[in-house]
C-alpha positions as CSV (number, residue, x, y, z in Angstrom):
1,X,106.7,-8.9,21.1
2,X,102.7,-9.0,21.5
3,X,102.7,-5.6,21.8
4,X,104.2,-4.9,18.8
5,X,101.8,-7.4,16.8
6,X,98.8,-5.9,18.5
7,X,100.0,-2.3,16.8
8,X,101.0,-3.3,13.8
9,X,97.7,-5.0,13.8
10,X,96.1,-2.1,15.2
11,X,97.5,0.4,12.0
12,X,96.2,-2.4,9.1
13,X,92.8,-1.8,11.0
14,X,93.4,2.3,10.3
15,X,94.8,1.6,7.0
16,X,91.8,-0.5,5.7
17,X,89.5,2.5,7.3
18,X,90.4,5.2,5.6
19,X,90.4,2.7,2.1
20,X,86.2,2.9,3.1
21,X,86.6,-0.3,4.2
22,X,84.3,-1.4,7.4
23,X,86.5,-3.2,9.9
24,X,84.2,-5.8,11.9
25,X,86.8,-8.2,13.8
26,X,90.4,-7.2,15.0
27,X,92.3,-9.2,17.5
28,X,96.0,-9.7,18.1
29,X,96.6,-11.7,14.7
30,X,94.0,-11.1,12.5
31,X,91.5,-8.0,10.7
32,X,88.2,-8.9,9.1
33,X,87.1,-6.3,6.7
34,X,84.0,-6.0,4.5
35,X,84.4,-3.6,1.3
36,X,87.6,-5.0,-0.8
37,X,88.0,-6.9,-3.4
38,X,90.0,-10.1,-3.2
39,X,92.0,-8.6,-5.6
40,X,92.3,-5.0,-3.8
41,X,93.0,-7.2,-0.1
42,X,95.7,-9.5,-1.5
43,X,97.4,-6.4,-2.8
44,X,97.0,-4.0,0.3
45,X,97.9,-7.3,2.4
46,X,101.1,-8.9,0.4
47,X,102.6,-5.6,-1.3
48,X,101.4,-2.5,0.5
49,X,101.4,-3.4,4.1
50,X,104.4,-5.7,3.8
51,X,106.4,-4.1,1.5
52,X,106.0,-0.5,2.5
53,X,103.2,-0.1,6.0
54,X,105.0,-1.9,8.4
55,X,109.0,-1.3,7.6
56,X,107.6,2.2,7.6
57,X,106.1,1.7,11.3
58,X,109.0,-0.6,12.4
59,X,112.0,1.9,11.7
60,X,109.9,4.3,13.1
61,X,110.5,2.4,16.4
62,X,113.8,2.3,16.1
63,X,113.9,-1.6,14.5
64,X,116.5,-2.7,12.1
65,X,114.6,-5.7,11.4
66,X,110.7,-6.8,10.6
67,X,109.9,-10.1,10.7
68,X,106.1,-9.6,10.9
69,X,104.4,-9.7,7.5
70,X,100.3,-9.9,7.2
71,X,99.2,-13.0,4.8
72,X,95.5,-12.9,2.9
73,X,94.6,-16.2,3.8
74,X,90.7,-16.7,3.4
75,X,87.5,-15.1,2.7
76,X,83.7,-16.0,4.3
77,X,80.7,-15.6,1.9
78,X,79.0,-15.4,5.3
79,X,80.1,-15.0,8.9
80,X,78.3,-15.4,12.1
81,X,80.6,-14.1,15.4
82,X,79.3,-15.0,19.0
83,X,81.9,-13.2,20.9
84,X,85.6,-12.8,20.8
85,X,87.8,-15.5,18.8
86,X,84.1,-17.3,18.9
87,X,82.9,-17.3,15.5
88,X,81.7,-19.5,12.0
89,X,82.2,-18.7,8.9
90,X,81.3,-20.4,5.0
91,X,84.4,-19.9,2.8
92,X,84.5,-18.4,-0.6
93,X,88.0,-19.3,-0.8
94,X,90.9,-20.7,1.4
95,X,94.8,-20.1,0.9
96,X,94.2,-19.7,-2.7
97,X,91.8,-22.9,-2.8
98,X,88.3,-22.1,-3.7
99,X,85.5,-23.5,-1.4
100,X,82.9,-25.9,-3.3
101,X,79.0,-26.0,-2.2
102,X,80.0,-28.9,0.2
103,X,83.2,-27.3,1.9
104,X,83.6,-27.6,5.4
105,X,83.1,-24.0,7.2
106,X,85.2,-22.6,10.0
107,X,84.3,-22.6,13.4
108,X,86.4,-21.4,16.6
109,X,85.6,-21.3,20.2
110,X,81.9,-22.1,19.6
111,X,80.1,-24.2,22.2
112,X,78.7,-26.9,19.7
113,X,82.3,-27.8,19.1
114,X,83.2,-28.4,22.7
115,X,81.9,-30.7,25.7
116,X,81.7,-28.2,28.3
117,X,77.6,-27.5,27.7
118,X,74.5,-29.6,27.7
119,X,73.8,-31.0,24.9
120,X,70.7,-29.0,24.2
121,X,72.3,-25.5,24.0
122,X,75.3,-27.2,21.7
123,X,72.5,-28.3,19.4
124,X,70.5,-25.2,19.0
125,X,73.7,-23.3,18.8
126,X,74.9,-25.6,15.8
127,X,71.2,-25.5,13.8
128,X,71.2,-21.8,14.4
129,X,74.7,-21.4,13.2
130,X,75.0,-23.3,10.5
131,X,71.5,-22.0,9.1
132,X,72.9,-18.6,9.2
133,X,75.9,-19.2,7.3
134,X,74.8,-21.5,4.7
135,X,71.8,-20.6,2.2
136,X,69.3,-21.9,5.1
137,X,68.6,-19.0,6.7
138,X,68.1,-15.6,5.2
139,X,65.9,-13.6,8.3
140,X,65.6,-13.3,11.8
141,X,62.5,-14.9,11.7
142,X,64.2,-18.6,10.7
143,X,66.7,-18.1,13.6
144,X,63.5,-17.0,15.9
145,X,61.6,-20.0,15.0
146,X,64.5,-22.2,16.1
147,X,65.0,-21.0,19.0
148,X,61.0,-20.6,20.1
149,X,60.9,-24.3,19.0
150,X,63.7,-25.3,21.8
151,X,62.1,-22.9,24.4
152,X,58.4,-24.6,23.9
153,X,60.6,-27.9,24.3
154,X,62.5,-27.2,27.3
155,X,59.4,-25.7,29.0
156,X,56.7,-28.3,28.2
157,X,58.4,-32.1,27.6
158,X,60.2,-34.1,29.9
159,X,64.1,-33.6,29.4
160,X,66.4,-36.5,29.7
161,X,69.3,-36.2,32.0
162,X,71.9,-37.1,28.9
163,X,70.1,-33.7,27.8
164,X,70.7,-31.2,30.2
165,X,74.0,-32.7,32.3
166,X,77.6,-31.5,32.4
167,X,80.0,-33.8,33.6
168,X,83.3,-32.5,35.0
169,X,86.3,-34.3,35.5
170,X,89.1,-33.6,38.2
171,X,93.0,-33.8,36.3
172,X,94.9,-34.0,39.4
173,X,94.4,-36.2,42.6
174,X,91.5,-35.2,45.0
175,X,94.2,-34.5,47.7
């Protein structure tokens, strides 16, 4: 069943290539393109790919049934990936609701949102992040400053132990 999501998936990526569109995410679930307009995505998303890609691809197969369908859920003015399902983005819109200058943005898997690193790197990653995708930070040299600032910390004041520590807790007996 994964399989089949992760072709299906694979074929929107083609689709939206040979539209000129530039492809800059792809996982299992989910394509991030640059190029379209809202307009020409909600219609290659809800109408083309549903309506005639993927029962196209399906029968092909063999199926008698699809069940999969590809929603147009959100757009990102701006979008800062890390790694793999690690990423932030500032909305322009979100299931049909536009974002306002105050809307929270989306963050997965980044560091800053978890416990599991000192509190140092989860702060730097947070003011570099959200300076990249709000209106704070239009260069490299912003970004560059922030992190030279927290190296010239680390290297030459005394860091606190609350600063630097990771605590780890066991979920099953010692034994």
């Amino acid at each position: 069943v994964t399989q089949a999501g992760v072709y299906l998936i694979q074929r929107v990526r083609d689709e939206c290539e040979k539209r000129g569109w530039k492809v800059i995410y792809i996982d299992t679930d989910s394509v991030f393109v640059i190029g379209p307009t809202e307009a020409e995505f909600r219609e290659f998303a809800e109408v083309w790919c549903n309506k005639e890609l993927f029962p196209k691809l399906v029968a092909k197969h063999g199926c008698v049934e699809n069940d999969i369908s590809l929603a147009y859920e959100k757009q990102f003015a701006r979008v800062v990936f890390t790694g793999k399902k690690r990423y932030a983005g500032k909305f322009v819109h979100y299931k049909g609701k536009r974002a306002e200058k105050n809307s929270k943005p989306e963050i997965k898997g980044l560091e800053f949102k978890r416990g599991d690193t000192s509190k140092l790197a989860r702060n730097l990653q947070e003011k570099v992040i959200v300076s990249c995708i709000t209106d704070e930070c239009d260069d490299a040299l912003t970004i560059e400053t922030m992190v030279s600032a927290m190296k010239n910390y680390v290297l030459n004041h005394v860091i606190s132990l609350d600063e630097c520590s990771l605590s780890k807790s066991l979920s099953k007996d010692i034994d």
